[in-house]
C-alpha positions as protocol buffer text, in pm:
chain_id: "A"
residue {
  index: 1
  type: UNK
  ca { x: 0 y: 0 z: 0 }
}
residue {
  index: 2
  type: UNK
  ca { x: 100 y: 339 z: -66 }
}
residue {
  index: 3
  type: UNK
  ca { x: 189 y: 574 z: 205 }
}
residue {
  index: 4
  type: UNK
  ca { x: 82 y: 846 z: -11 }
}
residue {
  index: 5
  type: UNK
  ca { x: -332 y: 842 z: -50 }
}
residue {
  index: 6
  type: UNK
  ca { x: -538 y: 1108 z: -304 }
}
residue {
  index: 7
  type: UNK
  ca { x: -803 y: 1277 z: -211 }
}
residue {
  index: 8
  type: UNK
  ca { x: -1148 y: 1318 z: -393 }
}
residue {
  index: 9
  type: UNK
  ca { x: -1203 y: 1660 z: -278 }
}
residue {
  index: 10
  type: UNK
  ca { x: -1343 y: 1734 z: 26 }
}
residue {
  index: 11
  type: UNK
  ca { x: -1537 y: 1500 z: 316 }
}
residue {
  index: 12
  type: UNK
  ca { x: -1883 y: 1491 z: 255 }
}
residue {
  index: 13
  type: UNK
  ca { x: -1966 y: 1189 z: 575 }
}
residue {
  index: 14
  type: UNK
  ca { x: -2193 y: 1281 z: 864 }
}
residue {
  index: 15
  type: UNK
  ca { x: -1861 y: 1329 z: 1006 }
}
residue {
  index: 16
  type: UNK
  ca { x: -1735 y: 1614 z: 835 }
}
residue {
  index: 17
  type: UNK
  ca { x: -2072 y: 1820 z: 822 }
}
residue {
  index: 18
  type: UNK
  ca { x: -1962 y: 2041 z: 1117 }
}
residue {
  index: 19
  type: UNK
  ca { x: -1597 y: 1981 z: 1174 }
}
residue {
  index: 20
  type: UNK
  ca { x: -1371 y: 2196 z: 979 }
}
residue {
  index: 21
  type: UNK
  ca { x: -1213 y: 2003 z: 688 }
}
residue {
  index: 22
  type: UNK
  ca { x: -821 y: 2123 z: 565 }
}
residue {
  index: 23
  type: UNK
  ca { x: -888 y: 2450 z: 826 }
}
residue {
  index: 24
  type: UNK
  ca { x: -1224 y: 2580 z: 685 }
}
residue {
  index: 25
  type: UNK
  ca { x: -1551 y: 2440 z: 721 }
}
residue {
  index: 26
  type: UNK
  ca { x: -1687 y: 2249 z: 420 }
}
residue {
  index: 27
  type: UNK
  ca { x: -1995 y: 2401 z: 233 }
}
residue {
  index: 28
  type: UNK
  ca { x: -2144 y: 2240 z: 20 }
}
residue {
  index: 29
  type: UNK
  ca { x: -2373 y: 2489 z: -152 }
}
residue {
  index: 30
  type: UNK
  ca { x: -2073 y: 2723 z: -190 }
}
residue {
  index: 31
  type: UNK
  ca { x: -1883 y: 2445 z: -325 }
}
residue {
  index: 32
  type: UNK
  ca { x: -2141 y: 2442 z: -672 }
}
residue {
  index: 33
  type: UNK
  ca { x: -2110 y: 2813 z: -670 }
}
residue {
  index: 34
  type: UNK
  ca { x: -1758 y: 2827 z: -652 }
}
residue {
  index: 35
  type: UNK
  ca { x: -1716 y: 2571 z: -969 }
}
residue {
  index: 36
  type: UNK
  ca { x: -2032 y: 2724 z: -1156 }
}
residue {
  index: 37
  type: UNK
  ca { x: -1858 y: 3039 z: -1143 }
}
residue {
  index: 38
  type: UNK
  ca { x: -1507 y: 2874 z: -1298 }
}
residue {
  index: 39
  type: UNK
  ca { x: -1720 y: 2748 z: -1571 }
}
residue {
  index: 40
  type: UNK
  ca { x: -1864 y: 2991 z: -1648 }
}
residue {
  index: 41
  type: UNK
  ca { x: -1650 y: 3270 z: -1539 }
}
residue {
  index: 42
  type: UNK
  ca { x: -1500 y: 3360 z: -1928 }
}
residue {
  index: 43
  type: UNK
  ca { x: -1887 y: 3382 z: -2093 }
}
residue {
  index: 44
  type: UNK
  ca { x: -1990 y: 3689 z: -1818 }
}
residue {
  index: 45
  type: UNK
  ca { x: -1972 y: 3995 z: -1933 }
}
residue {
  index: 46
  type: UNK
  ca { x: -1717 y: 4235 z: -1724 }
}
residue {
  index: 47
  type: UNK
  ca { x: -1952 y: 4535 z: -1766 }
}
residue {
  index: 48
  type: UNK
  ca { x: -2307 y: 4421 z: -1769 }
}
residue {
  index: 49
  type: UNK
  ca { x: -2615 y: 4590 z: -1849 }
}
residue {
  index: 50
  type: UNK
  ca { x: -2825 y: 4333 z: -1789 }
}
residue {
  index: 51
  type: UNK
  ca { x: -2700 y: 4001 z: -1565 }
}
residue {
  index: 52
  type: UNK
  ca { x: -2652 y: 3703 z: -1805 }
}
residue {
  index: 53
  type: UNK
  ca { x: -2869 y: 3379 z: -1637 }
}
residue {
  index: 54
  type: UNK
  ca { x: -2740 y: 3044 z: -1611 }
}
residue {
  index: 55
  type: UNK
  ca { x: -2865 y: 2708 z: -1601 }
}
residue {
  index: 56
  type: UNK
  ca { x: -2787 y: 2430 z: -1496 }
}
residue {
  index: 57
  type: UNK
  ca { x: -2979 y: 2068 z: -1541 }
}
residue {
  index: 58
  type: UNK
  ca { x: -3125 y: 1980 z: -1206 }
}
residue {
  index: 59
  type: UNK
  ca { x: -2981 y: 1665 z: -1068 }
}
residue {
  index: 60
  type: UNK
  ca { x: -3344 y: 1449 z: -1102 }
}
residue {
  index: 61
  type: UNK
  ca { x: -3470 y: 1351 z: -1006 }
}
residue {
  index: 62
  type: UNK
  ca { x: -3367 y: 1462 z: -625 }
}
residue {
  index: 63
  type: UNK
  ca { x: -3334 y: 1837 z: -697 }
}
residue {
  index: 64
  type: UNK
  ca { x: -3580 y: 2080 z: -877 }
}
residue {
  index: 65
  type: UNK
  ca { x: -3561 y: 2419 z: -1004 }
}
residue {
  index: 66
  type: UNK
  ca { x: -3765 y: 2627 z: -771 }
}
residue {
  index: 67
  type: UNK
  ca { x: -3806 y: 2918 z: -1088 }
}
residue {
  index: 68
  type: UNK
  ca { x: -3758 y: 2898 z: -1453 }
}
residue {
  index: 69
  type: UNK
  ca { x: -3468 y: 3131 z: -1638 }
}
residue {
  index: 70
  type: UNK
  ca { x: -3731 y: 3318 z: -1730 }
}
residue {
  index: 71
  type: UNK
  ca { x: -3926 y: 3383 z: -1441 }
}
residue {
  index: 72
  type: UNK
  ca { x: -3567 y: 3502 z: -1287 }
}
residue {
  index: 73
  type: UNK
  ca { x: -3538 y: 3751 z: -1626 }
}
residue {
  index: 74
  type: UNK
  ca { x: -3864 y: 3849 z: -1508 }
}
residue {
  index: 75
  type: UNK
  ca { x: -3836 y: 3967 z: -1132 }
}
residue {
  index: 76
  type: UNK
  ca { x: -3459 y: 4137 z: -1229 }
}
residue {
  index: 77
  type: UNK
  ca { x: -3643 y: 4325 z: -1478 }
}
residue {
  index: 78
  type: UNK
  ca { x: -3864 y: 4452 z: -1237 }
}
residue {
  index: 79
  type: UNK
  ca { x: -3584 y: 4623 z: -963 }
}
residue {
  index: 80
  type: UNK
  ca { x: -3455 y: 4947 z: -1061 }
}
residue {
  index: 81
  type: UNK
  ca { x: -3218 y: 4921 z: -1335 }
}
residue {
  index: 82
  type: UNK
  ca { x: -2909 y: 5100 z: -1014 }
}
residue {
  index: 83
  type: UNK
  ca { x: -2985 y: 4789 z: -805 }
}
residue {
  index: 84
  type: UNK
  ca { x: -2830 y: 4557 z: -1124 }
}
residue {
  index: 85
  type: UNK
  ca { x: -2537 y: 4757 z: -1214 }
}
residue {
  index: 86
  type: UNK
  ca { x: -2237 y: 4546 z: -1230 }
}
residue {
  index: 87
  type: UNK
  ca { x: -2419 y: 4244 z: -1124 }
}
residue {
  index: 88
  type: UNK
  ca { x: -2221 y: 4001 z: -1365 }
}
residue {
  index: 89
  type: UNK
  ca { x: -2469 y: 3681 z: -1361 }
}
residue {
  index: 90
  type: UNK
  ca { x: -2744 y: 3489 z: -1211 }
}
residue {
  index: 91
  type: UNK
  ca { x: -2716 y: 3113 z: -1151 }
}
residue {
  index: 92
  type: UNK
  ca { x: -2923 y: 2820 z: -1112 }
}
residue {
  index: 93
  type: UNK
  ca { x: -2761 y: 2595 z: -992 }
}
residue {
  index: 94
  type: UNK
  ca { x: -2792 y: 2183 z: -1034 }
}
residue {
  index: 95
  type: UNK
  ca { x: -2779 y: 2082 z: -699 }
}
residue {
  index: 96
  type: UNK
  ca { x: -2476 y: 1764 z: -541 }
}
residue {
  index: 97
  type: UNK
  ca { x: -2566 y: 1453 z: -319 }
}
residue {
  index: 98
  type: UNK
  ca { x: -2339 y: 1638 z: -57 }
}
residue {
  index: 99
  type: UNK
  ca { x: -2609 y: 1946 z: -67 }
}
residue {
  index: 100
  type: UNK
  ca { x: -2894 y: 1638 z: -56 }
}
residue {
  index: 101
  type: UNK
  ca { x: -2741 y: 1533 z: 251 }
}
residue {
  index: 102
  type: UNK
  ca { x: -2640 y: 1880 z: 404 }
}
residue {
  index: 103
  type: UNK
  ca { x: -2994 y: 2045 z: 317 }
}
residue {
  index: 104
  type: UNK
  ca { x: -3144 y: 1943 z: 667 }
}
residue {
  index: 105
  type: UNK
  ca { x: -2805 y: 2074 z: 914 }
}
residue {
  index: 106
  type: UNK
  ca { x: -2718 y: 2396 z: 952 }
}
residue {
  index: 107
  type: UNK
  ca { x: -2578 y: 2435 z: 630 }
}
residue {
  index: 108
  type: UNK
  ca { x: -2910 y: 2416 z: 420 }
}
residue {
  index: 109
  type: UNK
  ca { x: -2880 y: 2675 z: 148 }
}
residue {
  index: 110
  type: UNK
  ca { x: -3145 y: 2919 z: -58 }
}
residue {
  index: 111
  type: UNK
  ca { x: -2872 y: 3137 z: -282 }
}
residue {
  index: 112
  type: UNK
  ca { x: -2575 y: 3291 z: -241 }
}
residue {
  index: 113
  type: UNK
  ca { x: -2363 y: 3626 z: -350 }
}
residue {
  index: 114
  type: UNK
  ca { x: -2026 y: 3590 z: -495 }
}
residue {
  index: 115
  type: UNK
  ca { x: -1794 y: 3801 z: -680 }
}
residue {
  index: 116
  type: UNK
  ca { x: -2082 y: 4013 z: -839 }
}
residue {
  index: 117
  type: UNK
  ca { x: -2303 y: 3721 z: -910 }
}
residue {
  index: 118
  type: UNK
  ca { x: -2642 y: 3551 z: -749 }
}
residue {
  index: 119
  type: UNK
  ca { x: -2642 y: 3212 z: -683 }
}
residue {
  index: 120
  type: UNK
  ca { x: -2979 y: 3057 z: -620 }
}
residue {
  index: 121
  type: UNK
  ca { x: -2916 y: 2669 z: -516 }
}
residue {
  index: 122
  type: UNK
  ca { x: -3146 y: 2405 z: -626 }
}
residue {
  index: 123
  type: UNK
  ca { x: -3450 y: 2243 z: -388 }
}
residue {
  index: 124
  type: UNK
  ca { x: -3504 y: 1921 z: -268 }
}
residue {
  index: 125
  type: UNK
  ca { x: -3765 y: 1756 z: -438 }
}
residue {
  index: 126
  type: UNK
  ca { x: -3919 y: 1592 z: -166 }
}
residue {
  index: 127
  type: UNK
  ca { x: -3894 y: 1904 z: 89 }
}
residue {
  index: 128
  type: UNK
  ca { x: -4011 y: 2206 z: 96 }
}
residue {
  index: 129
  type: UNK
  ca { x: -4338 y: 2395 z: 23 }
}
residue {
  index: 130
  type: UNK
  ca { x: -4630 y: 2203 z: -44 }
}
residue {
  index: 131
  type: UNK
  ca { x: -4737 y: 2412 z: -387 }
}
residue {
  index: 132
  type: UNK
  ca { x: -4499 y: 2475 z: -627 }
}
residue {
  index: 133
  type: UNK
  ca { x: -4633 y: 2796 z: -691 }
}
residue {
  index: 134
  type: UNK
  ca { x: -4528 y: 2903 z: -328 }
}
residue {
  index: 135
  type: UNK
  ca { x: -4159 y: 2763 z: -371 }
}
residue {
  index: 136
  type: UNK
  ca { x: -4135 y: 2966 z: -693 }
}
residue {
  index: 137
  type: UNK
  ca { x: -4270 y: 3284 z: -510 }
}
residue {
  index: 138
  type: UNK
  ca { x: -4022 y: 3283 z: -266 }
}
residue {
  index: 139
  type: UNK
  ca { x: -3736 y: 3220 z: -418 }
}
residue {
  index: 140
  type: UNK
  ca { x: -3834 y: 3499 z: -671 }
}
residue {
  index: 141
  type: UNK
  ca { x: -3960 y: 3742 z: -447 }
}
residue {
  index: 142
  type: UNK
  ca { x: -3722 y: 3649 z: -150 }
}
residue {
  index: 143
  type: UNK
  ca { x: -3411 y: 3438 z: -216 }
}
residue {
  index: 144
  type: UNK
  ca { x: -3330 y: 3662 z: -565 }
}
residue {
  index: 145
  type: UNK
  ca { x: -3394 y: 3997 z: -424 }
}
residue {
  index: 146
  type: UNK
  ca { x: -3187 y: 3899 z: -70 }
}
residue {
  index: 147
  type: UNK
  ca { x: -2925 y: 3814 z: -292 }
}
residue {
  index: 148
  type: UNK
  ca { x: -2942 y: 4139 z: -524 }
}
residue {
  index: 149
  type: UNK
  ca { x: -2969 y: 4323 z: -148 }
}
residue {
  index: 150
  type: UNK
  ca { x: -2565 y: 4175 z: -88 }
}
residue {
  index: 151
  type: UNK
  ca { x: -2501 y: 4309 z: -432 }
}
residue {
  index: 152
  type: UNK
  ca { x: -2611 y: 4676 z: -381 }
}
residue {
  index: 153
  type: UNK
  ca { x: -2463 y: 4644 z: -30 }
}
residue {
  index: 154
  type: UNK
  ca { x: -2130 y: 4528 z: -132 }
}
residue {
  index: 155
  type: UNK
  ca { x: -1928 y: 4818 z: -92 }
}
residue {
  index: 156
  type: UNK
  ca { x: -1985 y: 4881 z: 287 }
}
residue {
  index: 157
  type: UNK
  ca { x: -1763 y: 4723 z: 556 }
}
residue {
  index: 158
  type: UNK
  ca { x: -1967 y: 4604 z: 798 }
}
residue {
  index: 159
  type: UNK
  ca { x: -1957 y: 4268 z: 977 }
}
residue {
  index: 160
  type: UNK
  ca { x: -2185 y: 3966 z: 886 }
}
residue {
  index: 161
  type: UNK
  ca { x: -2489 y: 4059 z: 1124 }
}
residue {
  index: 162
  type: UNK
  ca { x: -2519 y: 4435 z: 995 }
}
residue {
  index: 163
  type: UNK
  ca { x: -2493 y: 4265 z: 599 }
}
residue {
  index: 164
  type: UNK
  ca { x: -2798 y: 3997 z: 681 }
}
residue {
  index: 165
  type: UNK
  ca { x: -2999 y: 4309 z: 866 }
}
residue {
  index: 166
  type: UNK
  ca { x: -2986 y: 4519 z: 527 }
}
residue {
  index: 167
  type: UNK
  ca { x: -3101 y: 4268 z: 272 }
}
residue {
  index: 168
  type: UNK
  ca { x: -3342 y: 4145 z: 516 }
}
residue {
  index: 169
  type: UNK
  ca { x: -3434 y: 4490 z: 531 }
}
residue {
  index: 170
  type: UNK
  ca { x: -3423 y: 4494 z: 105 }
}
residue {
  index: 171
  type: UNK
  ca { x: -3655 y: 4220 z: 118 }
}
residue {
  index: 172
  type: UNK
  ca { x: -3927 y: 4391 z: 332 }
}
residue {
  index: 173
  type: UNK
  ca { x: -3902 y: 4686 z: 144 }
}
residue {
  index: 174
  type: UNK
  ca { x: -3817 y: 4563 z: -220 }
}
residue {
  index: 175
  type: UNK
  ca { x: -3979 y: 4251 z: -217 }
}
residue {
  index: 176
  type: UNK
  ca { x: -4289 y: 4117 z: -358 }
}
């Protein structure tokens, strides 16, 4: 046997859900993001005037789309044109057996803001809301504009707490 073992990447056992893996905690959800955004990275535009969305294929029959690209070209077309500026892209993303077992801890994931882009993670089929129609409402009217609240709030320095309060905030006021 060799002394020297590879890894596949990082844990994804019971185990590893909330111990810290290589010196950072393991996230599944940001994980996707992180590799959506390397894929995809060289087709966003640098200077946007509208955010380019991206799909990607569900993994079915476990995961679902909670809104269509469409729906998403929609609700971004109906925020003031200043809340979009720079925002490079909007993702759907497909959704990982780690996320399928993760979705229930503490690490369960709507979207996400990254480097000028939205991130809205793919639901559990069997979870959730009991109409679609519901599911689809709030991730339009919730998830995407929380996440467009961490864009137009980007610039500030302020810690974690004060960042959730504003888009929460952006929600309330900006929402539906």
């Amino acid at each position: 046997m060799s002394a020297h073992f590879q890894s596949s990447g990082p844990r994804g056992n019971a185990y590893s859900e909330s111990k810290f893996t290589n010196w950072t905690e393991y996230d599944p959800f940001f994980a996707e993001a992180r590799a959506a955004y390397k894929r995809f990275e060289s087709r966003l535009p640098s200077k946007p005037v509208f955010p380019r969305v991206n799909t990607l294929p569900p993994l079915a029959p476990d995961f679902i789309h909670a809104c269509k690209r469409e729906e998403v070209e929609w609700r971004l077309r109906r925020m003031p044109p200043e809340h979009l500026g720079g925002l490079r892209g909007v993702f759907l993303l497909a959704g990982t057996r780690k996320q399928q077992r993760s979705w229930t801890s503490s690490l369960g994931c709507y979207g996400l803001y990254w480097r000028q882009c939205v991130f809205l993670c793919a639901h559990p089929f069997d979870r959730g809301y009991r109409y679609l129609d519901d599911l689809r409402d709030f991730y339009l009217n919730d998830v995407l504009v929380h996440e467009v609240a961490h864009h137009v709030d980007r610039f500030r320095a302020a810690d974690h707490a004060t960042k959730e309060g504003f888009a929460h905030a952006f929600v309330q006021r900006k929402g539906a």
